[in-house]
VEXFI-887171 format. One record per residue (C-alpha): x, y, z. Coordinates in steps of 0.25 Angstrom, whole numbers, padded with zeros to 4 digits, always signed. Example, Ala and Ser with C-alpha at 12.3 -4.5 7.8 and 13.67 -1.06 7.14 Angstrom:
// residues 2
+0049-0018+0031/+0055-0004+0029/
This chain:
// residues 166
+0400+0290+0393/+0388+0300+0390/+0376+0298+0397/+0365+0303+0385/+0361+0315+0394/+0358+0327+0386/+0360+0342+0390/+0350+0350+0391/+0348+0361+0382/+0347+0371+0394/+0359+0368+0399/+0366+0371+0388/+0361+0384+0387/+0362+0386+0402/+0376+0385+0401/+0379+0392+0388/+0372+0405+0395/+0382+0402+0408/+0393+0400+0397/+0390+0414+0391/+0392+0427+0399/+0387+0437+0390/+0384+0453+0393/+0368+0449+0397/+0357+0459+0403/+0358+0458+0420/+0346+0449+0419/+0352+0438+0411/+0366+0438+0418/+0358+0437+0432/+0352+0423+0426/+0363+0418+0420/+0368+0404+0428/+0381+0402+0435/+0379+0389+0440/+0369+0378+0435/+0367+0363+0436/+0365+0353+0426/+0357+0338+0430/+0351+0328+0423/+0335+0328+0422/+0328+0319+0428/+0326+0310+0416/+0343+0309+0416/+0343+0311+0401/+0346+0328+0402/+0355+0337+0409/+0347+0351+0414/+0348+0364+0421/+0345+0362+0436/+0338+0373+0437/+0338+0375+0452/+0353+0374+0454/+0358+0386+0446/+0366+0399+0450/+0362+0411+0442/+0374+0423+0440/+0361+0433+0446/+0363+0426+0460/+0375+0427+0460/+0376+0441+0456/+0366+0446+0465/+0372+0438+0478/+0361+0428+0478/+0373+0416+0476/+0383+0423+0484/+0395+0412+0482/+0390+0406+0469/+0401+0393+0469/+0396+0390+0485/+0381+0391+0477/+0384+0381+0466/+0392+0372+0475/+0377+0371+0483/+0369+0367+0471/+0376+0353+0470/+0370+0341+0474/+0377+0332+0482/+0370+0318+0476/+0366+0323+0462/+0375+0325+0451/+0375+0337+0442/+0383+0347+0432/+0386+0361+0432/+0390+0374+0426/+0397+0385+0435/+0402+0399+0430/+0412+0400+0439/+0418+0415+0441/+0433+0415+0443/+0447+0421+0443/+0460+0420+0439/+0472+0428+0440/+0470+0434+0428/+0454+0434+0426/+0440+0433+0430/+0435+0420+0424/+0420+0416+0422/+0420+0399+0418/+0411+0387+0418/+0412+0374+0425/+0405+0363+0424/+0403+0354+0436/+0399+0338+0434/+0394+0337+0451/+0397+0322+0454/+0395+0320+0469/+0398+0308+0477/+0382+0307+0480/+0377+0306+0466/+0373+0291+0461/+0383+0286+0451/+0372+0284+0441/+0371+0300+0443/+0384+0301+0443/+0386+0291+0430/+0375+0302+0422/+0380+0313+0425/+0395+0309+0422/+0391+0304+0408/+0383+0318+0404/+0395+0326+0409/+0398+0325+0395/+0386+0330+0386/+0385+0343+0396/+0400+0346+0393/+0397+0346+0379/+0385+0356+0381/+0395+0364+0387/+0406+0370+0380/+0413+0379+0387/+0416+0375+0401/+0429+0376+0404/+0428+0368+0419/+0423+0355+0422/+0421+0351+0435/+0418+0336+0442/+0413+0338+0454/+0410+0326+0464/+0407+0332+0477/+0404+0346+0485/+0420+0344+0490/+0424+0345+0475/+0416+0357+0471/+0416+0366+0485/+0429+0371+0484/+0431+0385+0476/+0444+0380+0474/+0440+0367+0467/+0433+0377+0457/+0443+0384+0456/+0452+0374+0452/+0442+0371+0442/+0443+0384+0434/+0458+0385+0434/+0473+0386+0442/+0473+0402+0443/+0458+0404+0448/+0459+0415+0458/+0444+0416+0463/+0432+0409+0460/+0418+0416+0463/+0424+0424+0471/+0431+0417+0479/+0447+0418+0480/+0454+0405+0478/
């Protein structure tokens, strides 16, 4: 079932500079986004950026974000609906991996009309997004706040995520 909501052009982009980890000067790396989330306008015809629930790699690298997963689990809301895009650092036995994963947020609290919309766009952002290798429906903070439920996410021989020994 599509909805007719469109993606935003930015958004696109936004996530083909998260998908894209080239050699860049310090200056462009400290901008480039970690986490970001994706909601409809206000008219409910177009998904954006929300601008003010981002993570940027330079807060993280200069220890302003000092547990980036704990940081993004916070930007949530518990009544609203909403995607997003994580670049989530993990390993492996045999490597260091660096993978998106998109999150459709579905929590108990949203309306079901919310709900409905948001279900039915799901599709016209994954198309805009080629190259995600994890999806993840998340309908509550119980499903999301363990490391170990990402974990899972990203595969049966993940080590550590963040950081964080599993």
């Amino acid at each position: 079932m599509a909805s007719g909501v469109k993606v935003c052009d930015e958004v696109v982009n936004c996530f083909n500079n998260m998908k894209v980890r080239k050699a860049c000067a310090k200056g462009e790396a400290m901008k480039r986004k970690k986490a970001i989330m994706l909601v409809l306008n206000k008219a409910k015809d177009l998904i954006v950026l929300d601008e003010e629930r981002q993570i940027l790699m330079g807060d993280v690298q200069q220890g302003l974000i000092k547990d980036p997963f704990e940081h993004f689990m916070g930007m949530f809301h518990k009544d609203h609906c909403c995607y997003a895009v994580y670049d989530a650092n993990y390993e492996t036995k045999e490597s260091k991996k660096e993978e998106l994963i998109f999150i459709h947020w579905s929590p108990e609290g949203a309306t079901v009309k919310e709900k409905l919309i948001y279900a039915s766009s799901k599709d016209a952002v994954t198309k805009k997004f080629q190259g995600v290798k994890h999806e993840w429906q998340v309908n509550g903070f119980e499903d999301l706040a363990d490391i170990h439920s990402l974990a899972s996410k990203l595969g049966s021989d993940v080590v550590s995520v963040e950081q964080r020994h599993i």
